[in-house]
KOLLUM-906565 format. One record per atom (N, C-alpha, C): residue in one letter; atom name; x negated, y negated, z. Coordinates in pm, whole numbers, always signed. Layout:
SITE res atom      X      Y      Z
SITE   A   CA      X      Y      Z
...
This chain:
SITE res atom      X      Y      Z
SITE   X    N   -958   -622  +2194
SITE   X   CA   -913   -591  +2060
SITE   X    C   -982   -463  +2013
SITE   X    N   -912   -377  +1962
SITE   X   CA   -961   -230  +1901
SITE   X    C   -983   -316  +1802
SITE   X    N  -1169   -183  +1787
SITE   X   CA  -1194   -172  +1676
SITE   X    C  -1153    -97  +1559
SITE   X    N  -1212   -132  +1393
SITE   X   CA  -1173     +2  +1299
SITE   X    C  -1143   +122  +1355
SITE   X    N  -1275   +143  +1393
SITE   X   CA  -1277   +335  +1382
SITE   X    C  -1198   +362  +1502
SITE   X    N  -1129   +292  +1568
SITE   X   CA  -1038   +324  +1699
SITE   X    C   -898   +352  +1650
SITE   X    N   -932   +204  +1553
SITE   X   CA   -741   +229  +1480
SITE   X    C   -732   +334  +1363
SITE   X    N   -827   +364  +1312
SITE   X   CA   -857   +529  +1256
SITE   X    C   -809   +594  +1279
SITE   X    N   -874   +608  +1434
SITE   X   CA   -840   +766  +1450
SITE   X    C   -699   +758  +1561
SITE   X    N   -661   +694  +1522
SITE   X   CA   -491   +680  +1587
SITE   X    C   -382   +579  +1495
SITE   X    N   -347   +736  +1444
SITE   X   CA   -263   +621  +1343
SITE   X    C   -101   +614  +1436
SITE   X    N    -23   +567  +1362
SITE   X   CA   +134   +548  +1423
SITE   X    C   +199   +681  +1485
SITE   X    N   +248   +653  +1580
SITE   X   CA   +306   +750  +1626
SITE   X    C   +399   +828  +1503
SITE   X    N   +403   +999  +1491
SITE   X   CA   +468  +1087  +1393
SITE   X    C   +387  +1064  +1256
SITE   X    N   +306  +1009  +1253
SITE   X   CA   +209  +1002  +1123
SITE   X    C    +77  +1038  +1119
SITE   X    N    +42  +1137  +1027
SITE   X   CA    -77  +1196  +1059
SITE   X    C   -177  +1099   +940
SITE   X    N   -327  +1174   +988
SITE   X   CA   -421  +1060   +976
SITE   X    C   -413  +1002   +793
SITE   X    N   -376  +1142   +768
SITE   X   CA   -412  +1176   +594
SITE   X    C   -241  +1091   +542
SITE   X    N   -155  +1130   +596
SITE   X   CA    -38  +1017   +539
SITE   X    C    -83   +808   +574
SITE   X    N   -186   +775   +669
SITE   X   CA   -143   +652   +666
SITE   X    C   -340   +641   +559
SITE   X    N   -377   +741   +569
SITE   X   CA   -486   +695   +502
SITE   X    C   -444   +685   +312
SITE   X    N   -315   +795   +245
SITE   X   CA   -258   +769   +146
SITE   X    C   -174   +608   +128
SITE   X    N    -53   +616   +284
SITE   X   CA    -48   +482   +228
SITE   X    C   -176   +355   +230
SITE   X    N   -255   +389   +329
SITE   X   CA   -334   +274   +301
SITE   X    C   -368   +222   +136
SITE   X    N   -444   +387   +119
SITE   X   CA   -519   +362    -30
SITE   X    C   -414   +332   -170
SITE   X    N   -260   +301   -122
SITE   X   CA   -152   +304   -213
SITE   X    C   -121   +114   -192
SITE   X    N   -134    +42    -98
SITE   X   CA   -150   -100    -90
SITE   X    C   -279   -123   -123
SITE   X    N   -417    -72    -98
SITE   X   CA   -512   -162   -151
SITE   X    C   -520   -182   -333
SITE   X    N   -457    -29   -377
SITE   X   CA   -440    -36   -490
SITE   X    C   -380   -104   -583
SITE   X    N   -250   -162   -481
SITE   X   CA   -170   -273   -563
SITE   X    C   -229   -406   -542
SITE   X    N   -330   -424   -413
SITE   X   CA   -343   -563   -428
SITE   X    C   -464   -561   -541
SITE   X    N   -504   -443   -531
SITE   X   CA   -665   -432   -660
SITE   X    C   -572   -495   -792
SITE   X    N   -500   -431   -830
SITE   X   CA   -416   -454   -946
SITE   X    C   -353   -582   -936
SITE   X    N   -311   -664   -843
SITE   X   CA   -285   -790   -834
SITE   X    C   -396   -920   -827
SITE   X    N   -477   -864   -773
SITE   X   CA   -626   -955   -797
SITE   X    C   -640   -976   -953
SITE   X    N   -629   -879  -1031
SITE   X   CA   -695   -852  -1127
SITE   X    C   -558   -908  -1207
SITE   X    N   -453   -929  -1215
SITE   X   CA   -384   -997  -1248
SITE   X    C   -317  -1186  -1238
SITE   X    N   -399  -1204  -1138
SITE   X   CA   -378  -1351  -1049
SITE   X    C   -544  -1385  -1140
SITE   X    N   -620  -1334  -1142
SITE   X   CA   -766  -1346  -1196
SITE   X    C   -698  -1386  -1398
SITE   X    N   -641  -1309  -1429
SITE   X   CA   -633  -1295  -1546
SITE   X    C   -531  -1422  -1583
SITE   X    N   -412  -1420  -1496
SITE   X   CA   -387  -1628  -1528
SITE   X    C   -230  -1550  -1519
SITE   X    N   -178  -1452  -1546
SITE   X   CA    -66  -1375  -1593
SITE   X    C    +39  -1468  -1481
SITE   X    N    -13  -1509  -1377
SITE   X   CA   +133  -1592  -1288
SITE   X    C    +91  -1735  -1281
SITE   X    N   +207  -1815  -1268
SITE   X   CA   +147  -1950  -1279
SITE   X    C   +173  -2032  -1119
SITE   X    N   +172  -1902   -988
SITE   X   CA   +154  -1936   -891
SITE   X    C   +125  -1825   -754
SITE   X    N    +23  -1847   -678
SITE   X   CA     +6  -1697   -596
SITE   X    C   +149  -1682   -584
SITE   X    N   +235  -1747   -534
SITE   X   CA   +342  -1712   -463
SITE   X    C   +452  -1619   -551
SITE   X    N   +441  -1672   -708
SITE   X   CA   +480  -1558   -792
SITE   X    C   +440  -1481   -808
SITE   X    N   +343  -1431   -807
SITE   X   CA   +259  -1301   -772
SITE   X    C   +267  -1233   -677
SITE   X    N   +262  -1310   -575
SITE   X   CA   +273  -1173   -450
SITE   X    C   +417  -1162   -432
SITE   X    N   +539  -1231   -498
SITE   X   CA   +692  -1142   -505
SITE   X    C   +727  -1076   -588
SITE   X    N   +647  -1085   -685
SITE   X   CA   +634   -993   -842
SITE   X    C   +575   -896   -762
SITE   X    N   +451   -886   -699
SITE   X   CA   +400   -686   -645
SITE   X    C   +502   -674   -536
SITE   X    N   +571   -745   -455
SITE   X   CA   +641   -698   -344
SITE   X    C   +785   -642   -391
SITE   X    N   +805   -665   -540
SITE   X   CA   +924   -610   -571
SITE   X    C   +865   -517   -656
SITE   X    N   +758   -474   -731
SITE   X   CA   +706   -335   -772
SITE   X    C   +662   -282   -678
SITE   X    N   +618   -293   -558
SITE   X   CA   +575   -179   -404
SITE   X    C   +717   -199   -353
SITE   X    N   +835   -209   -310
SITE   X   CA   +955   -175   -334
SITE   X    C  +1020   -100   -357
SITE   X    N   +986   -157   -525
SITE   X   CA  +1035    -24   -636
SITE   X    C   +993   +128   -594
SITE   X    N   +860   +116   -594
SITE   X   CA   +787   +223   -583
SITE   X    C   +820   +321   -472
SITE   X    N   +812   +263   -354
SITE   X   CA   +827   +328   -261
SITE   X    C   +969   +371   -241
SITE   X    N  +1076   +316   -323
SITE   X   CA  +1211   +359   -326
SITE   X    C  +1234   +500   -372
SITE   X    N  +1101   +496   -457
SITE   X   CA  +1095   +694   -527
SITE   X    C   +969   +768   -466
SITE   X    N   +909   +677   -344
SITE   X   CA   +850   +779   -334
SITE   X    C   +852   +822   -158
SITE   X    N   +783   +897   -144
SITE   X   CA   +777   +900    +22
SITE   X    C   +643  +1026    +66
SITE   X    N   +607  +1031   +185
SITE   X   CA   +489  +1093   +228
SITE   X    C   +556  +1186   +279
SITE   X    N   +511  +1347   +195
SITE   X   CA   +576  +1470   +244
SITE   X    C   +488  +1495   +405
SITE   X    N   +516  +1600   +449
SITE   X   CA   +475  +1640   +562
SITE   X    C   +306  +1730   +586
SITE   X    N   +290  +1738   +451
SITE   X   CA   +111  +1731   +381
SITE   X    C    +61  +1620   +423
SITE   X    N   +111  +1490   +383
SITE   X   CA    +53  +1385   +440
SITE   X    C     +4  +1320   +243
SITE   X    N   +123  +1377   +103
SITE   X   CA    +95  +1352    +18
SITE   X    C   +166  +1216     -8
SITE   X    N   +173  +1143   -115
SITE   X   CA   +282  +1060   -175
SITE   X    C   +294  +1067   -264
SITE   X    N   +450  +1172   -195
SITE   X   CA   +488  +1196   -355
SITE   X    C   +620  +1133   -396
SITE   X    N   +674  +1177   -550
SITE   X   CA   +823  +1107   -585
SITE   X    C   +912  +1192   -530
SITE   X    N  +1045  +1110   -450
SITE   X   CA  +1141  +1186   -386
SITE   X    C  +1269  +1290   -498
């Protein structure tokens, strides 16, 4: 089994390091924001919660996409 810093420094084939390190830091951000919402009582089941963010990361990614910078931006 590879380690971290192996799967680092090889991201998906046609994706450079700085596009999967944006999307990375673009899912931890929603689950940060979903912690902090499942914490706060706002769903009255994980399972509504994690289809409530899977249809706002969805949304999101429907307008956005990773230019060839390796940014994420809106299409």
């Amino acid at each position: 089994m590879a380690n971290i810093s192996e799967e680092v420094n090889m991201p998906p084939s046609g994706f450079s390091k700085k596009a999967v390190r944006v999307a990375l830091e673009f899912v931890a951000a929603c689950y940060e924001e979903l912690l902090q919402e499942v914490k706060s009582g706002k769903y009255k089941t994980f399972e509504q919660a994690i289809e409530t963010e899977l249809i706002q990361i969805r949304k999101a990614l429907s307008k956005a996409h990773i230019n060839p910078e390796g940014n994420l931006v809106e299409k």
